[in-house]
OpenMM code with the backbone's topology and positions (N, CA, C; nanometers):
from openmm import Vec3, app, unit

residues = "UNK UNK UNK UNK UNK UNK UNK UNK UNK UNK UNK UNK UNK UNK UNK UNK UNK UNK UNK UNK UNK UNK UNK UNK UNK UNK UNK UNK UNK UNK UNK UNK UNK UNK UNK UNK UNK UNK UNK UNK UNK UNK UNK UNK UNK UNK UNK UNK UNK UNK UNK UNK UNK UNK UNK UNK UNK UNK UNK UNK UNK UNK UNK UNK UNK UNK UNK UNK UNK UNK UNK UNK UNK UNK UNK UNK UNK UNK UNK UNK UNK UNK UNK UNK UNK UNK UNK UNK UNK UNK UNK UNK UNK UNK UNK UNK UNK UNK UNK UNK UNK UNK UNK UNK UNK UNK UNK".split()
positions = [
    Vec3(0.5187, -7.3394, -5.5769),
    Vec3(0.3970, -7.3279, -5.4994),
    Vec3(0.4295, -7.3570, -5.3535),
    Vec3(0.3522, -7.2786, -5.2727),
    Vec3(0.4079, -7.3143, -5.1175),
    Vec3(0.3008, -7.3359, -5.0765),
    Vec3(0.2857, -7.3618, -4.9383),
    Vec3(0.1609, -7.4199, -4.8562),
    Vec3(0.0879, -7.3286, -4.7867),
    Vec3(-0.0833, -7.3084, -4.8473),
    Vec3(-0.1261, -7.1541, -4.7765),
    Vec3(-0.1296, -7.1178, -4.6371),
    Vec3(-0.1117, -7.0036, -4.5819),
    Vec3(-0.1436, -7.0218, -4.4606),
    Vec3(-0.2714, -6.9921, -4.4082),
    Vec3(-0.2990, -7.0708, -4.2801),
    Vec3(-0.4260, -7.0742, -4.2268),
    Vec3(-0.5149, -6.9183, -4.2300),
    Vec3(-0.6022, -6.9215, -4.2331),
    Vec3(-0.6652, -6.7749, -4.1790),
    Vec3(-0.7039, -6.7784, -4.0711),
    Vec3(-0.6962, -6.6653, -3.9941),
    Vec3(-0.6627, -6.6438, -3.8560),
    Vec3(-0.8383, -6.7112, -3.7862),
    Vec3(-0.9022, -6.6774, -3.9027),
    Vec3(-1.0597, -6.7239, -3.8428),
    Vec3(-1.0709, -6.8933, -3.8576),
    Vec3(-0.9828, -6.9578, -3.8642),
    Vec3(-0.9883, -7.1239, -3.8963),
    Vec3(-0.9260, -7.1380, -3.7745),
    Vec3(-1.1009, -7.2253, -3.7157),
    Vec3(-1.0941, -7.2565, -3.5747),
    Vec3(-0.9726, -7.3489, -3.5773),
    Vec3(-0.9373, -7.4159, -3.4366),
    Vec3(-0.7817, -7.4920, -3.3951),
    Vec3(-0.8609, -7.5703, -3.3149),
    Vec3(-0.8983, -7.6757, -3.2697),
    Vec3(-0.9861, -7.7444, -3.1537),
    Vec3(-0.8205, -7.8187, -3.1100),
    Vec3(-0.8517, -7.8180, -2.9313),
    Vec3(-0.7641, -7.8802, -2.9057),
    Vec3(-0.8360, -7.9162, -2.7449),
    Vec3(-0.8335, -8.0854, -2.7399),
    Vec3(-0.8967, -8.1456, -2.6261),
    Vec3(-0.7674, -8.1141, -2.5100),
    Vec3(-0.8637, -8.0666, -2.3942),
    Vec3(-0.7668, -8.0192, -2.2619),
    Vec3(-0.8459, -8.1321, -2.1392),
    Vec3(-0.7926, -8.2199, -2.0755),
    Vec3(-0.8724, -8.2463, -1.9346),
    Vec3(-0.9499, -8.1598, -1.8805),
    Vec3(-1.0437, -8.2190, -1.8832),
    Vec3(-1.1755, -8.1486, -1.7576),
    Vec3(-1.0767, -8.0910, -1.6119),
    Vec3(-1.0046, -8.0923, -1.6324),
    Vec3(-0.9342, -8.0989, -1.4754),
    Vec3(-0.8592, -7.9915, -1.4571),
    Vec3(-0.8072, -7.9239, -1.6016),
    Vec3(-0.7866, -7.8225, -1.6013),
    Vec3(-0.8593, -7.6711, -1.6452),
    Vec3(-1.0049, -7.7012, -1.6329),
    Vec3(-1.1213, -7.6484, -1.7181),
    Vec3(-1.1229, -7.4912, -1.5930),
    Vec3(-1.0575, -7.5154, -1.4584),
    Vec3(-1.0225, -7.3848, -1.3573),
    Vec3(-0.9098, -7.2952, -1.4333),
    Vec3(-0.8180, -7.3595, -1.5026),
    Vec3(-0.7100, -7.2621, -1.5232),
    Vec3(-0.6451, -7.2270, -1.6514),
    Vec3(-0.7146, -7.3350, -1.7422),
    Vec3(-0.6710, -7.3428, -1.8836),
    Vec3(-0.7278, -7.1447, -1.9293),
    Vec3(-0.8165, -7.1156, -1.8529),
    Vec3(-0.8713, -6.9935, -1.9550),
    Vec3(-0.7159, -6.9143, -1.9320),
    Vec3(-0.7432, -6.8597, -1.7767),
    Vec3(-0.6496, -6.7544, -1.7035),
    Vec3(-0.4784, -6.7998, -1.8161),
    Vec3(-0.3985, -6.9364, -1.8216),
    Vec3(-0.3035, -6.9602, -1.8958),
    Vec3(-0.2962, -6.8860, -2.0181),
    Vec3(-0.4105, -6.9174, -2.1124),
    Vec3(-0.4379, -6.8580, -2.2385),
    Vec3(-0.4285, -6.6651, -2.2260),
    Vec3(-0.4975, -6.6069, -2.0907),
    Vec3(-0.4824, -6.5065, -2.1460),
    Vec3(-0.3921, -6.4536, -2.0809),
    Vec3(-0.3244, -6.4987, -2.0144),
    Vec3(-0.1514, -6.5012, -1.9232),
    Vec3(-0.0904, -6.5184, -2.0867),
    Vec3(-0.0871, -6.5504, -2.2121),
    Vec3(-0.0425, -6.6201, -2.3028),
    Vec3(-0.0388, -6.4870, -2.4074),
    Vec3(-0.1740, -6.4281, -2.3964),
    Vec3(-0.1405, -6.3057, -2.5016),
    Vec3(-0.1111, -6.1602, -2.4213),
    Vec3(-0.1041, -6.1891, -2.2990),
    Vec3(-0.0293, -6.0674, -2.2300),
    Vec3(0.1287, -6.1021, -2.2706),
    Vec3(0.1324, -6.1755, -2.2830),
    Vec3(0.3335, -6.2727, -2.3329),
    Vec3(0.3259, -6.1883, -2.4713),
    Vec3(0.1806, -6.1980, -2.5917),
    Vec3(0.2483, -6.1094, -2.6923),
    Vec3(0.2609, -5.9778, -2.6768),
    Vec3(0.1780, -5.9304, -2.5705),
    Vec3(0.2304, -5.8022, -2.6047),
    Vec3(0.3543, -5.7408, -2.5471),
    Vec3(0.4124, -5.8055, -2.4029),
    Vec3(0.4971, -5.8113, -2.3433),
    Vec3(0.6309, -5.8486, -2.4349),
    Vec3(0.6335, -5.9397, -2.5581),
    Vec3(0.7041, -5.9897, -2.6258),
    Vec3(0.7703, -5.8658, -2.7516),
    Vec3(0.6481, -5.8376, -2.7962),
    Vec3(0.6739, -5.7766, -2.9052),
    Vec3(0.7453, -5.6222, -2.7928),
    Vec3(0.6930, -5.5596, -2.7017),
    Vec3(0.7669, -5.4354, -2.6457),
    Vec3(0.8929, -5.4944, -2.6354),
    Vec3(0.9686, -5.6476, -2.6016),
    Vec3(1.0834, -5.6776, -2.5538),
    Vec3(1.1376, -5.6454, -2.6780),
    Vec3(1.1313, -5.7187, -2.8141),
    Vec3(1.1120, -5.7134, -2.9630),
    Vec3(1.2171, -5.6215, -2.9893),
    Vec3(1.0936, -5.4650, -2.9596),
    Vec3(1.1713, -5.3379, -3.0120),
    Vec3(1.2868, -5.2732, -2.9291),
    Vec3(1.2349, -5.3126, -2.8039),
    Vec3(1.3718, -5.2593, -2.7306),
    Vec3(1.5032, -5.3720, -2.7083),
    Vec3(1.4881, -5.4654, -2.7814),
    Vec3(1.5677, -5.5651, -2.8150),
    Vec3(1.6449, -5.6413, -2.6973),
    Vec3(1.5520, -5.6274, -2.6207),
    Vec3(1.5412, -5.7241, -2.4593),
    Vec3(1.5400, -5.8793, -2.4855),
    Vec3(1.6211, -5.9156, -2.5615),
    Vec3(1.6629, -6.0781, -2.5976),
    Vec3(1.6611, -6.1376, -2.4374),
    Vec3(1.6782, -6.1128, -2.3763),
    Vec3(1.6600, -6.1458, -2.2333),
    Vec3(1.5073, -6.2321, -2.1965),
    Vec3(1.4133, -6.1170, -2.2054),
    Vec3(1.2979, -6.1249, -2.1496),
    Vec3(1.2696, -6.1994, -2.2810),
    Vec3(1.2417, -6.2114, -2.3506),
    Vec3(1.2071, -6.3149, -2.4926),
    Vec3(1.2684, -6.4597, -2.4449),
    Vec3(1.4123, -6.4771, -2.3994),
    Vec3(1.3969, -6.5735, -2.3827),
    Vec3(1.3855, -6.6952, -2.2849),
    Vec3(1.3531, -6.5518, -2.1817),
    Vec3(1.2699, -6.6113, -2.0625),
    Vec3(1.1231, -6.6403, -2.0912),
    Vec3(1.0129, -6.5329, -2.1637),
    Vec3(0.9064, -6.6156, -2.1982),
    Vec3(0.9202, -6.7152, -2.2785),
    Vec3(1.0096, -6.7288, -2.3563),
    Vec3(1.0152, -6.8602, -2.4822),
    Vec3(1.0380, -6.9793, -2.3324),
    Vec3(1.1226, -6.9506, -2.2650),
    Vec3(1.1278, -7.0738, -2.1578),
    Vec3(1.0468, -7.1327, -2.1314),
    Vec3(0.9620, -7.0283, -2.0344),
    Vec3(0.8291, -7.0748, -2.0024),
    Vec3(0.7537, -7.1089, -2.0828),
    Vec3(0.6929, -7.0384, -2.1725),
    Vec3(0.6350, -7.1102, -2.2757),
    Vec3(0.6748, -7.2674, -2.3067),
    Vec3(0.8115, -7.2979, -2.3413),
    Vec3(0.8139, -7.4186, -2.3646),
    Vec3(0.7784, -7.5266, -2.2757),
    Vec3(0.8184, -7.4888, -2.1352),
    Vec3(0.8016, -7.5776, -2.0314),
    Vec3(0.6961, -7.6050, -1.9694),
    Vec3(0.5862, -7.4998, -1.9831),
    Vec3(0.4440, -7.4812, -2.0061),
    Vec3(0.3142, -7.5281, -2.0617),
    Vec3(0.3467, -7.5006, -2.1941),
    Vec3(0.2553, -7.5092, -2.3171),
    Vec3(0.1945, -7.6708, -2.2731),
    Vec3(0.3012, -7.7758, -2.2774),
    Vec3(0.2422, -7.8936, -2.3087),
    Vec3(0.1868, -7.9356, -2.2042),
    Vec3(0.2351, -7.9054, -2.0621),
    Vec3(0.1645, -7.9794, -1.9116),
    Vec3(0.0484, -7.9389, -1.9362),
    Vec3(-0.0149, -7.8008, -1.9867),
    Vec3(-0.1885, -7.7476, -1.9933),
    Vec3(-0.2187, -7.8134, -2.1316),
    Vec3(-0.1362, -7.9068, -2.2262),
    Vec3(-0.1992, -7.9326, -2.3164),
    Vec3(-0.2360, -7.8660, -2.4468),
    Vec3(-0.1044, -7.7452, -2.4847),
    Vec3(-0.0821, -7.6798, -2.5845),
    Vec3(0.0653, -7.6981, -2.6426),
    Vec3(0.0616, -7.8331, -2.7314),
    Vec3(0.1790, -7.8636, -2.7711),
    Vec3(0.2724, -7.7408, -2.8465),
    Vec3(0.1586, -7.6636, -2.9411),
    Vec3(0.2209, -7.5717, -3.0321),
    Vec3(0.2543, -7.4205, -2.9128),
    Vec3(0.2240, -7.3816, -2.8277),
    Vec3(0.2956, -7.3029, -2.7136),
    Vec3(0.4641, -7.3422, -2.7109),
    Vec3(0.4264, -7.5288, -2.6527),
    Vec3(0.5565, -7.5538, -2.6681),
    Vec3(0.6876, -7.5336, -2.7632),
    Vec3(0.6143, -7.5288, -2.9013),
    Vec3(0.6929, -7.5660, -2.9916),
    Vec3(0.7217, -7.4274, -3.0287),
    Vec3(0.6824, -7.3217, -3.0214),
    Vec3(0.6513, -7.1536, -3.0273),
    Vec3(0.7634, -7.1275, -2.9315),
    Vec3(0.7249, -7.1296, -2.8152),
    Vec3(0.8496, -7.1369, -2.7187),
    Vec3(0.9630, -7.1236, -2.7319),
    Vec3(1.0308, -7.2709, -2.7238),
    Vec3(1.1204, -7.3363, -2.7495),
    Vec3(1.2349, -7.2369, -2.8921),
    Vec3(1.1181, -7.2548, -2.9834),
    Vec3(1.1934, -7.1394, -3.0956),
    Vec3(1.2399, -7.0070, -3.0390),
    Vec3(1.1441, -6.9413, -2.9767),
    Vec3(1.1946, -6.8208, -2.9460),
    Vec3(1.3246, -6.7730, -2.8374),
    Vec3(1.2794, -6.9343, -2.7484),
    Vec3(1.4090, -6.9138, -2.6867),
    Vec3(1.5839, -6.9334, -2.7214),
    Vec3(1.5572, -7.0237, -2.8818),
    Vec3(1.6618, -7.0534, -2.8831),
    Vec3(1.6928, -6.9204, -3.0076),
    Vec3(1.5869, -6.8636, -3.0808),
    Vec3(1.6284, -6.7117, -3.0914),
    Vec3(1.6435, -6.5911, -3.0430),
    Vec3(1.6347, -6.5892, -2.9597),
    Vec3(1.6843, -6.4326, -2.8669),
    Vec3(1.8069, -6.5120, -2.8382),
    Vec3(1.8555, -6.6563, -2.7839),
    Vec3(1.9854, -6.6391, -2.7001),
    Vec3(2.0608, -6.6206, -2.8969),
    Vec3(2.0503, -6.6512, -2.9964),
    Vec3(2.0753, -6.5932, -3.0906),
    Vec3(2.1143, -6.4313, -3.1658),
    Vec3(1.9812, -6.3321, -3.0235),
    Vec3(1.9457, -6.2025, -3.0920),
    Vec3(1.8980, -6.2666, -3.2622),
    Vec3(1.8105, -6.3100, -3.2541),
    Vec3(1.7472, -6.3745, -3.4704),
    Vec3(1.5748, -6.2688, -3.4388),
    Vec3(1.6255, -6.1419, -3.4568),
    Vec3(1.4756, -6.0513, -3.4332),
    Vec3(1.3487, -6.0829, -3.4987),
    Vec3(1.3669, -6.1481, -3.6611),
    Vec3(1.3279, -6.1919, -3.7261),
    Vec3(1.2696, -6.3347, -3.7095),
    Vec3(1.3057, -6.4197, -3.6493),
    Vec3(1.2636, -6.5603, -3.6346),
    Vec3(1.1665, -6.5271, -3.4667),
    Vec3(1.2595, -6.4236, -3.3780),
    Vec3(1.1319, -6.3601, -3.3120),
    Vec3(0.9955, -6.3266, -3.3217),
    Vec3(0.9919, -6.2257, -3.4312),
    Vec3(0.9089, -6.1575, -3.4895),
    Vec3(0.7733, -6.2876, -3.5612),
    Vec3(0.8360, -6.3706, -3.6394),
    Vec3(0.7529, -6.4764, -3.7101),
    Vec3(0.6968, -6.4955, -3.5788),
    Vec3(0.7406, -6.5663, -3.4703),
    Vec3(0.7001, -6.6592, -3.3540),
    Vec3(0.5686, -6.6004, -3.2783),
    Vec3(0.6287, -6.5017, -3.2496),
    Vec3(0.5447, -6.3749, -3.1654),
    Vec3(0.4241, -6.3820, -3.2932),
    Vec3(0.4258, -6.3716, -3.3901),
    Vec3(0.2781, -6.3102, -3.5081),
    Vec3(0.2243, -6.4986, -3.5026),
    Vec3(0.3300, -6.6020, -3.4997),
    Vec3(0.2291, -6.7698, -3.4837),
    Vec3(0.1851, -6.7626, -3.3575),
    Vec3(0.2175, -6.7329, -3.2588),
    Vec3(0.1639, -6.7085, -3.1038),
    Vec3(0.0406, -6.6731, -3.1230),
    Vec3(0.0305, -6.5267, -3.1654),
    Vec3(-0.1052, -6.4387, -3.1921),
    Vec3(-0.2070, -6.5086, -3.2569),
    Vec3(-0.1428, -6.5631, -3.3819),
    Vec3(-0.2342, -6.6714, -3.4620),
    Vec3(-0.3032, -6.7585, -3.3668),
    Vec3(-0.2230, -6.8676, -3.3348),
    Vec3(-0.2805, -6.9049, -3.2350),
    Vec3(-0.3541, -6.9528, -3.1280),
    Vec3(-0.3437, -6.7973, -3.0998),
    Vec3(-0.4362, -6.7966, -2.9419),
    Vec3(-0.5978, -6.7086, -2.9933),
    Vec3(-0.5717, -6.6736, -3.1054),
    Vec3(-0.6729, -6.6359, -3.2221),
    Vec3(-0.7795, -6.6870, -3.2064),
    Vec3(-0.7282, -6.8639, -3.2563),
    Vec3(-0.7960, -6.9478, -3.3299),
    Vec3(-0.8241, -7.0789, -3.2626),
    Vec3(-0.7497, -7.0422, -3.1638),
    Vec3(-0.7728, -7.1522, -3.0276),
    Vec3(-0.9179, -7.2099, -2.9961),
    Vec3(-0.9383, -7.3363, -3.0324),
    Vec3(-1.1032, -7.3206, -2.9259),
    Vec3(-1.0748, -7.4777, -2.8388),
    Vec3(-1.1111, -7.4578, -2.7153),
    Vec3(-1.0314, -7.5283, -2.6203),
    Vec3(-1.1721, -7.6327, -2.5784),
    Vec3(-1.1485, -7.7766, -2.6074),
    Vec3(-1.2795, -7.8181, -2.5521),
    Vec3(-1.2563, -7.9433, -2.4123),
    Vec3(-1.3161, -7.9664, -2.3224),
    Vec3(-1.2792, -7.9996, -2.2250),
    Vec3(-1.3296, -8.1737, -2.2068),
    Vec3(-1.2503, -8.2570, -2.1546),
    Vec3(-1.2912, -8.4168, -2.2075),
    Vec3(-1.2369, -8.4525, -2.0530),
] * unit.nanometer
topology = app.Topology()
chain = topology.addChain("A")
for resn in residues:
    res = topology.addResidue(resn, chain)
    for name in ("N", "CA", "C"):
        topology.addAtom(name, app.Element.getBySymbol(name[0]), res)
């Protein structure tokens, strides 16, 4: 037996500072322009640009207060300098998840 996975409609709440309540949106959708930008790198197998967004992403994610960006990241970057298309591929579809299911509340 394995552990189910979430459905994409199972909200994610994640408290962000009031302080970033100007820029947290614009990040997020700077975030799924990354998947689609990701997945074109993907097929044309631009391990490069993958693991320049995995960079950013990692170095990113957590200063706005999206640990799992970070942790999304971080993977992808250390698979493209790999070429692992596959451990790509997962990352890029948990990204999407996500930013899905994201609901961002401000404290």
């Amino acid at each position: 037996m394995h552990a189910s996975q979430p459905e994409p409609t199972d909200q994610l709440t994640v408290e962000i500072s009031r302080d970033l309540e100007g820029i947290v949106p614009i990040f997020l959708v700077n975030r799924e322009k990354d998947v689609r930008t990701l997945r074109e790198a993907l097929v044309k197998q631009d391990f490069r640009t993958v693991q320049t967004l995995g960079h950013r992403m990692k170095g990113d994610g957590g200063g706005f207060g999206f640990d799992r960006i970070t942790e999304i990241g971080a993977v992808m970057e250390r698979a493209a300098k790999l070429e692992d298309c596959l451990t790509i591929e997962q990352h890029i579809a948990q990204l999407e998840n996500f930013l899905k299911r994201v609901i961002v509340v401000y404290r």
